[in-house]
C-alpha positions as CSV (number, residue, x, y, z in Angstrom):
1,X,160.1,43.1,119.7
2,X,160.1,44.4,116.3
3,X,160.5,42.1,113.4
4,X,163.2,41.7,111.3
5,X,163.1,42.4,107.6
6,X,165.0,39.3,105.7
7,X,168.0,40.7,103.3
8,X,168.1,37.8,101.1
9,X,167.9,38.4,97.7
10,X,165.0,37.1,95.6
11,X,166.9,34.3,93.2
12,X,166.9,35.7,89.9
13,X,166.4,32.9,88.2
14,X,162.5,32.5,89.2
15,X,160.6,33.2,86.3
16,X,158.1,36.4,86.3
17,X,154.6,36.1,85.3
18,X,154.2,34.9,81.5
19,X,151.9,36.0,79.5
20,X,151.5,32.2,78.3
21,X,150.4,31.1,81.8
22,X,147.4,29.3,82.1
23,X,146.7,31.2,86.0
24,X,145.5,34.3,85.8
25,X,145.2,36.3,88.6
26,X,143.7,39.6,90.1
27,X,145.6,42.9,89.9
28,X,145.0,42.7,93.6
29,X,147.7,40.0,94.3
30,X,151.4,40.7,92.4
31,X,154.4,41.4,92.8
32,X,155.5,43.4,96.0
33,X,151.8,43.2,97.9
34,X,151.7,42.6,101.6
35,X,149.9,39.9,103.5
36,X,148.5,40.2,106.5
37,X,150.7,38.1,108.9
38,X,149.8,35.0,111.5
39,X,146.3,34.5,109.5
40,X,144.8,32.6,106.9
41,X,145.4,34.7,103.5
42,X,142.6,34.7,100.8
43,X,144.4,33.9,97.2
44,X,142.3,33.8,94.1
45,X,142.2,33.6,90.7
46,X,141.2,31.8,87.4
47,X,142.9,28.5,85.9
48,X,141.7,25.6,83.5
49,X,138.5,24.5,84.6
50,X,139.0,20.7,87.1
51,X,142.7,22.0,87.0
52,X,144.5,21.5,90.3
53,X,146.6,25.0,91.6
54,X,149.2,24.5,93.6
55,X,150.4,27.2,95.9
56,X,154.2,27.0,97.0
57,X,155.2,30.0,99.7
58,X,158.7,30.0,100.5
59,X,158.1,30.8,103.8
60,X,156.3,27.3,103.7
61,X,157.3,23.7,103.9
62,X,154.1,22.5,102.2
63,X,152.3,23.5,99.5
64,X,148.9,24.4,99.3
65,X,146.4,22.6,96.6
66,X,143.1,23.7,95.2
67,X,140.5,22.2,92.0
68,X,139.7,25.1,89.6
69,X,135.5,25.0,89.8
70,X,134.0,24.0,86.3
71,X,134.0,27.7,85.6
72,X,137.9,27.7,86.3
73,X,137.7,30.0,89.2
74,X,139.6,29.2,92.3
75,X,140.1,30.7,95.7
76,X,142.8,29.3,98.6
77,X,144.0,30.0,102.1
78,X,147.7,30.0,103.0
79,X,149.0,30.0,106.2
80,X,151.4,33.4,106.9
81,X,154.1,33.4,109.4
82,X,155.0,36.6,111.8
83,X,156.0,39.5,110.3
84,X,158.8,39.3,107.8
85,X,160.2,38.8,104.2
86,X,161.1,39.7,101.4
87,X,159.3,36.0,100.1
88,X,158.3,34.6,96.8
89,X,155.1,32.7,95.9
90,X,155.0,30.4,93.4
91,X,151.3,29.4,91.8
92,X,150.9,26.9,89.0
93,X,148.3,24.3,87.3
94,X,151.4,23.0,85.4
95,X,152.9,26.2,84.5
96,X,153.8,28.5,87.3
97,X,153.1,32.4,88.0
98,X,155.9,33.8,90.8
99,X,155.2,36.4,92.8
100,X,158.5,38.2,93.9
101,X,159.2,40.5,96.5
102,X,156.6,39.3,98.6
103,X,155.8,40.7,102.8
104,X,154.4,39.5,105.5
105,X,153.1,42.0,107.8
106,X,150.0,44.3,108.9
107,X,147.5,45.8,106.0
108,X,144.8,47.9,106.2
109,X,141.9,48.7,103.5
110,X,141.6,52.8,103.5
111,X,138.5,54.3,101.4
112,X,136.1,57.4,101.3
113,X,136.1,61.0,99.1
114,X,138.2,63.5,98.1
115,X,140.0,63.7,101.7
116,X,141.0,60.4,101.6
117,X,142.1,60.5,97.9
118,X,144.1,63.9,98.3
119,X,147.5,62.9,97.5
120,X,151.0,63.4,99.8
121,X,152.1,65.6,97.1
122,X,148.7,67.8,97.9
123,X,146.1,69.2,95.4
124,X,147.1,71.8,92.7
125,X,147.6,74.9,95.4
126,X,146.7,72.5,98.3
127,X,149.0,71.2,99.7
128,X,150.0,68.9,102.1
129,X,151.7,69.5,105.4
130,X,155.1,68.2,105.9
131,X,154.9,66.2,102.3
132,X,158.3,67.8,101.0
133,X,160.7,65.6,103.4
134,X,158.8,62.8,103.7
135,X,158.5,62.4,99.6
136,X,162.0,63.0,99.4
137,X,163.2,60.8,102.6
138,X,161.0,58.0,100.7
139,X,163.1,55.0,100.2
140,X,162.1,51.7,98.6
141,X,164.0,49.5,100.9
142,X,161.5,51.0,103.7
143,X,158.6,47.9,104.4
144,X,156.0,50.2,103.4
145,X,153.8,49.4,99.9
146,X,150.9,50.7,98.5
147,X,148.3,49.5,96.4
148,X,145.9,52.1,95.0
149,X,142.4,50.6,93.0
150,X,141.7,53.1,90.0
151,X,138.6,55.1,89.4
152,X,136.1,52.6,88.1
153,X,132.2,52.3,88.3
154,X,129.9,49.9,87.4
155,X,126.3,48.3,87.8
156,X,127.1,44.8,88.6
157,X,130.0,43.7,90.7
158,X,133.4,43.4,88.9
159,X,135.9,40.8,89.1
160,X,139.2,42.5,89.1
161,X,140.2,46.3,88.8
162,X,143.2,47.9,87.9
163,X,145.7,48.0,90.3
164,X,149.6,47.2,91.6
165,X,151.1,47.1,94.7
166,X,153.9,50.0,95.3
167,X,157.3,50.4,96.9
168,X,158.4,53.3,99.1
169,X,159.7,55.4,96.3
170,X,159.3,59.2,96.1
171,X,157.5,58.5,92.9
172,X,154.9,56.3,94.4
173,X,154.6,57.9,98.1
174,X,154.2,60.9,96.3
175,X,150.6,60.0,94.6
176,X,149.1,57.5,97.5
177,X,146.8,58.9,99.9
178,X,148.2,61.3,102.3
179,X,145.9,60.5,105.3
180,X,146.6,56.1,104.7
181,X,150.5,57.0,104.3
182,X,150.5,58.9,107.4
183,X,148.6,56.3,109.2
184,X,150.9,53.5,107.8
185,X,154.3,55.7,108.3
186,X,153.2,55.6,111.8
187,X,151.9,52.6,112.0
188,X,155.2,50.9,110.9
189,X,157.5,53.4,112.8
190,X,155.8,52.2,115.8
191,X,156.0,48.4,115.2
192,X,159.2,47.3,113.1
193,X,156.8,45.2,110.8
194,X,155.8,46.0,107.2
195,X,152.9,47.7,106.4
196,X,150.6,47.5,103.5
197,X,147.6,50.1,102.6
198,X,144.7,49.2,100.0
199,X,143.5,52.2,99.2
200,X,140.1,52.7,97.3
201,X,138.6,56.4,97.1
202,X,136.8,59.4,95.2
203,X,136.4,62.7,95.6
204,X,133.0,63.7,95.9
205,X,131.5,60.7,95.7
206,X,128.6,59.7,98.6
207,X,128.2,56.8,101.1
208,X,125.9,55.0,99.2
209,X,127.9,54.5,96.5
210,X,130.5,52.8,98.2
211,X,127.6,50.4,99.4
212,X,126.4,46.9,97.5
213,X,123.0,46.9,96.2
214,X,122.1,44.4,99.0
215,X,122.8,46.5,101.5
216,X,121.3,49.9,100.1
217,X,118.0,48.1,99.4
218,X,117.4,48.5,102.9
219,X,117.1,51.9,102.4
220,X,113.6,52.4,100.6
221,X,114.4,56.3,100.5
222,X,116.7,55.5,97.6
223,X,115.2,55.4,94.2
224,X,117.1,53.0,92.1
225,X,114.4,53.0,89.0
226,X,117.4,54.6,86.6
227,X,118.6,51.1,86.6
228,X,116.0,50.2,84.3
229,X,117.0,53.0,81.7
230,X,119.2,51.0,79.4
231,X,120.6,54.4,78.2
232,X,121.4,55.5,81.8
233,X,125.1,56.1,82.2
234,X,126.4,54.6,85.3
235,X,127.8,57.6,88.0
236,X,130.1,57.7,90.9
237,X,127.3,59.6,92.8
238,X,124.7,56.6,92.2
239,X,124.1,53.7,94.9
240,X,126.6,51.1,94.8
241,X,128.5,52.1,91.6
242,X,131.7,52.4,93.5
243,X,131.3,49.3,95.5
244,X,130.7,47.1,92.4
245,X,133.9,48.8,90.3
246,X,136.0,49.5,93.2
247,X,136.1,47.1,96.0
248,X,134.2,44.2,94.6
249,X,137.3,43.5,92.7
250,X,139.5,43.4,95.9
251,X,137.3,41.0,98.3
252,X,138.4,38.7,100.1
253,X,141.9,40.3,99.9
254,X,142.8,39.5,103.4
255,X,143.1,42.9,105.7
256,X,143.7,43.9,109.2
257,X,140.7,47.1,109.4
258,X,139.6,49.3,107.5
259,X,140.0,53.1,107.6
260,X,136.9,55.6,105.7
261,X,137.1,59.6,105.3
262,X,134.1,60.6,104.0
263,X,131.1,62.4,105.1
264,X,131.3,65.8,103.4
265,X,129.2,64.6,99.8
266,X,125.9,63.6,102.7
267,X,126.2,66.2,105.1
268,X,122.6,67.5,104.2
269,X,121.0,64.2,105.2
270,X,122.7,64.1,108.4
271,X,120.3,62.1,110.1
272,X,120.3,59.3,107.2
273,X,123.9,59.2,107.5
274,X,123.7,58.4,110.8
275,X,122.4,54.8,109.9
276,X,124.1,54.6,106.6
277,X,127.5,54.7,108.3
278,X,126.6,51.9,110.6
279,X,124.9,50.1,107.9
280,X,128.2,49.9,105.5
281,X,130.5,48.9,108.3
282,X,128.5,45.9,109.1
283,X,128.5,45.2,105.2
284,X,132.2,45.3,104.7
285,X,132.6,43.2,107.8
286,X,130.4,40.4,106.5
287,X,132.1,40.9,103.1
288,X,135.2,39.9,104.7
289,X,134.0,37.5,106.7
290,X,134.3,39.1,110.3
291,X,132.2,41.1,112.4
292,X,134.4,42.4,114.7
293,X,137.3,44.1,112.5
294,X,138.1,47.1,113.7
295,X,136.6,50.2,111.8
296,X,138.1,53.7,112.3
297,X,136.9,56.9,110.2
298,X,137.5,60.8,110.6
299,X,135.4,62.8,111.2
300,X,134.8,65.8,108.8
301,X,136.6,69.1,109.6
302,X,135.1,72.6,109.7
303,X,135.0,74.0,106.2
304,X,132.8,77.3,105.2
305,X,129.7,75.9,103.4
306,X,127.4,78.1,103.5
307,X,128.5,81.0,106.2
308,X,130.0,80.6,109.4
309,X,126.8,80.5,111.6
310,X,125.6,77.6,109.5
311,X,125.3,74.2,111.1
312,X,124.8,71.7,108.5
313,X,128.2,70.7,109.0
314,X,128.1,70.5,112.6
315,X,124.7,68.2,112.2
316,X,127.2,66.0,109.9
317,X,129.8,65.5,112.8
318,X,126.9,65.1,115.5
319,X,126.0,61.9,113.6
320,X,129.5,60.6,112.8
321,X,129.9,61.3,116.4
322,X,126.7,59.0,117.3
323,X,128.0,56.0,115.3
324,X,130.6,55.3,118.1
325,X,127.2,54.3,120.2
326,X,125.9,52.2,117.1
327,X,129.3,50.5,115.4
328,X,130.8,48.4,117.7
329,X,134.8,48.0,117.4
330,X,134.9,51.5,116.3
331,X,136.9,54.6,116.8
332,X,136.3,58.3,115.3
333,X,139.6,60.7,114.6
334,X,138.4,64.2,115.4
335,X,139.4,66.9,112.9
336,X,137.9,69.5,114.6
337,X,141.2,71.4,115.8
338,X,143.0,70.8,112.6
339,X,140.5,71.8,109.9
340,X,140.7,75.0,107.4
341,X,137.5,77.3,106.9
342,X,138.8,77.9,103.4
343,X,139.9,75.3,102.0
344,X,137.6,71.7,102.1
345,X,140.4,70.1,102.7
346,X,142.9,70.0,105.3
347,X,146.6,70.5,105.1
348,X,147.9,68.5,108.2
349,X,147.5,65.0,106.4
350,X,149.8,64.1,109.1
351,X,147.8,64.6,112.3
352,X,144.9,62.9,111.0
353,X,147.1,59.6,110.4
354,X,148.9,59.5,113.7
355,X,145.1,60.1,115.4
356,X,143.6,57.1,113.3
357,X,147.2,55.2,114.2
358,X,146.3,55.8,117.8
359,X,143.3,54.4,117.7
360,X,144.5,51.1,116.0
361,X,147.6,51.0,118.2
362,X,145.9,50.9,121.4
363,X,143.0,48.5,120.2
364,X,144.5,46.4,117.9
365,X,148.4,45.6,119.1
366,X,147.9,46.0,122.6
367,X,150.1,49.5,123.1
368,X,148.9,50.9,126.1
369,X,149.8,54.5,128.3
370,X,147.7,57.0,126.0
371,X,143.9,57.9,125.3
372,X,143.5,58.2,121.5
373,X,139.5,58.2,121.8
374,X,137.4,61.5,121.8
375,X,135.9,62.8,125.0
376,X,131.9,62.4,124.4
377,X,129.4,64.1,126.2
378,X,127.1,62.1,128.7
379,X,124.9,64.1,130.6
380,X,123.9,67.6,132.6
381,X,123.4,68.9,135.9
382,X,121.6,72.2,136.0
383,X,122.2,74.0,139.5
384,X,121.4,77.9,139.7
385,X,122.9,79.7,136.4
386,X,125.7,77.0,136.2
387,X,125.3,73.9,133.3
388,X,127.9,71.4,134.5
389,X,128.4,68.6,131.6
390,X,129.6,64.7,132.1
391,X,132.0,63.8,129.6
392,X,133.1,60.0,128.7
393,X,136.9,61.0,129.2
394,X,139.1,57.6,129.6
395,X,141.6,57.4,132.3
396,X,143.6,60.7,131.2
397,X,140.2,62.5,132.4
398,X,140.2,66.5,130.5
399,X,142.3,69.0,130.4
400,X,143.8,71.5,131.1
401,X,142.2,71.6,134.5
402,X,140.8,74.9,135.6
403,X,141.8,76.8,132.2
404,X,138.6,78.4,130.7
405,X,137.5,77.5,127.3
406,X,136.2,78.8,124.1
407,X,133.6,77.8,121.7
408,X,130.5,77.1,124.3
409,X,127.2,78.4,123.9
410,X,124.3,78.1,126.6
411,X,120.5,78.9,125.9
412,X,117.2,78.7,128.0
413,X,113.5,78.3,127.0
414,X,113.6,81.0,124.4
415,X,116.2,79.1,122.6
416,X,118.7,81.9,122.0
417,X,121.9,80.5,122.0
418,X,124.5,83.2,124.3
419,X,128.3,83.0,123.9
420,X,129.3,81.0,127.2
421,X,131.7,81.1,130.1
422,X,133.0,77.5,130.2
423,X,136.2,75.7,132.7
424,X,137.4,72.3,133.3
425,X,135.9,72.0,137.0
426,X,136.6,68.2,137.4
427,X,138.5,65.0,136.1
428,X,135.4,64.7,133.4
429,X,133.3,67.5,133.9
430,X,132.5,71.4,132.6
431,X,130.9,73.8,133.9
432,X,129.2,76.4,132.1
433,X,128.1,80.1,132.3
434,X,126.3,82.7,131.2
435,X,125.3,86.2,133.1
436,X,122.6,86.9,130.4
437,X,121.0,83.1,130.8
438,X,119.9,83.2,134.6
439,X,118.3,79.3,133.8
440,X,120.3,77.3,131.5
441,X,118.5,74.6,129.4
442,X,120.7,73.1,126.5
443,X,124.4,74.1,125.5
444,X,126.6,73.8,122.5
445,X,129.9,73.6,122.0
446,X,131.5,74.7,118.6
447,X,128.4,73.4,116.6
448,X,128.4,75.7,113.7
449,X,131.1,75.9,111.0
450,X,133.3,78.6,111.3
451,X,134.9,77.5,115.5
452,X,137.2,77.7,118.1
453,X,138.2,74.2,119.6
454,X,139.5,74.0,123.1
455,X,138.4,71.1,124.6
456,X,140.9,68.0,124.7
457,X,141.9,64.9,126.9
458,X,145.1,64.3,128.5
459,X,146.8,62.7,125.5
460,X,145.7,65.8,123.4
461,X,142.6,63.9,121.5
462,X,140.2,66.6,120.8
463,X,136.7,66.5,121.9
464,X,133.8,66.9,119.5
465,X,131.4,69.1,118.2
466,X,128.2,68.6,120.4
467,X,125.1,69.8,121.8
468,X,122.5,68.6,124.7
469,X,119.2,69.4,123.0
470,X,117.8,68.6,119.9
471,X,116.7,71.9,118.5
């Protein structure tokens, strides 16, 4: 049943924050953020130190009361009801901050580089797909918001950022992420409740800079001796420089998931990226508190590197394709049918959100009768000239049965990879060809950079790069 959205108007005669008031809080929480609904949702700030905060939702028939610690920080749980609002929150040692225009419903954290940052609006001559109407069709009254953390690095963990939570205008839909938009547009289309994305990206900028320095000191591969030049400038490219300015700030702000799109600025250490990605999902999961929220990323698209026989971005996607096996709670949108060879990134913004929506959809709220994950490749049978390949396919098996496909490769001991006859010969199962390889030993399927996809499930969820050997 899809929640109702409460009409009520806020009453104007609650005071807005004053810039005498003792509370201070982070950018993080204001007026017009969401909060996740039916948990316990983190509140923090800074008051008189031994002060006593009380907490007053109007949802609520009892406050909540905290002691400021001797360095006047405080942090609070509050009970949220089912999905709902508009609601006003009321904090105060004495003198009270309010907090108008306040939802309850679903809110997901959405990070990564430049693909993740591109904007609804597009790039200058990059644009987005479909971003006209749905700019223009934006209205404010719509349960969507936004809250976008700006471009801030640093060497030690901050405490707040700069930030503010967004209505659904044209103005502010326009700049937020197009990929978390999409996602929440479908997300809230879907379930009638309001929806609130936390968005935190960079263009350019690699995994280990989204990572704490706890976490990349696991890595000894990463030299972290510039720390000790006092005259070193700190860079979005450096370990943990983005973690510290970015999302530091925003922890324990209480979230649903998280959603990453990044991959492109590490695709020549493909094989280090394949425990990195792992390795920063189990961080933000402890940094929050819980190690099973769910954890969804895209995988990159095909994009012209360095020539279109290269593979480097093909090894890139074999690893992001790997971390399904190694993050539990996770799911992987596949690009692979929607990328651009020319441009790095992607115009249909649209399809990558309603792929990662899928995924959260069916896992998370329990909305069953599609397969939004991947097909994966298990294992091969060789018999004669014939390769016939083992996919994980779900319940909707492949498809299209019996149609041939494009985009596979078969070699034998000499390693010469052969353009391949390929065909859907089963519910989960290919079977694969080629008159010039008499005794097939490894395939491929679209693993280089410049491809053809054609391989899907039976809810249209495209199937990975992959190979069978490790050449």
């Amino acid at each position: 049943m899809k929640t109702k959205i409460l009409t009520t108007a806020v009453v104007s005669a609650l005071a807005v924050f004053s810039l005498e008031a003792k509370i201070t809080l982070p950018s993080v929480i204001g007026d017009n953020m969401v909060l996740q609904q039916k948990t316990d949702a983190a509140l923090w700030g800074k008051a008189d130190p031994g002060s006593n905060v009380t907490i007053k939702a109007s949802w609520a028939e009892k406050a909540v009361s905290v002691t400021a610690s001797a360095d006047g920080r405080w942090e609070a749980r509050i009970a949220t009801p089912e999905a709902g609002g508009p609601y006003t929150l009321e904090i105060s040692d004495g003198e009270a901050v309010v907090l108008n225009d306040i939802l309850v419903g679903e809110v997901w954290f959405c990070s990564g580089q430049s693909n993740m940052e591109m904007p609804v609006k597009g790039f200058d001559n990059q644009p987005v797909e479909g971003s006209a109407d749905i700019i223009m069709n934006a209205r404010p009254d719509r349960p969507i918001r936004m809250c976008t953390v700006q471009k801030k690095v640093s060497y030690t963990p901050l405490e707040d950022c700069t930030a503010k939570w967004e209505k659904n205008t044209p103005q502010s839909v326009c700049e937020a992420s197009a990929t978390a938009y999409f996602f929440a547009d479908y997300l809230q289309k879907t379930l009638g409740v309001p929806v609130g994305i936390l968005i935190a990206d960079w263009g350019g900028t690699p995994i280990e800079a989204w990572m704490d320095k706890e976490t990349i000191g696991g890595f000894p591969e990463f030299d972290l001796s510039y720390m000790d030049n006092p005259e070193q400038k700190c860079e979005p490219w450096m370990p943990f420089s983005l973690f510290n300015g970015m999302v530091a700030p925003v922890i324990p702000y209480t979230v649903k998931g998280f959603l990453w799109y990044q991959g492109e600025a590490n695709r020549e250490r493909s094989e280090q990226y394949a425990r990195l990605l792992p390795a920063y999902a189990d961080m933000m999961r402890g940094k929050w508190g819980n190690d099973s929220m769910p954890f969804y990323y895209v995988q990159i698209a095909p994009f012209n590197y360095a020539g279109p026989d290269d593979i480097q971005g093909a090894l890139l996607r074999e690893a992001q394709m790997k971390c399904l096996e190694t993050i539990p709670h996770s799911g992987m949108a596949v690009t692979l049918d929607i990328g651009d060879y020319d441009c790095i990134h992607p115009a249909k913004k649209a399809e990558v959100g309603k792929r990662l929506a899928w995924l959260a959809l069916t896992n998370d709220y329990g909305i069953k009768g599609i397969n939004p994950d991947t097909p994966v490749y298990k294992s091969m049978e060789v018999t004669g000239n014939k390769a016939v390949l083992t996919f994980n396919a779900g319940f909707m098996g492949l498809a299209p049965l019996g149609h041939a496909l494009t985009g596979f490769e078969v070699a034998g001991a000499d390693k010469v990879f052969h353009t391949a006859n390929a065909r859907i010969v089963g519910f989960d199962k290919v079977e694969v060809s080629c008159e010039e390889v008499p005794s097939p030993v490894a395939v491929r399927y679209c693993f280089k950079d410049s491809v053809m996809p054609s391989l899907y499930n039976g809810s249209g969820v495209p199937a990975s790069s992959f190979r069978t050997d490790s050449w």
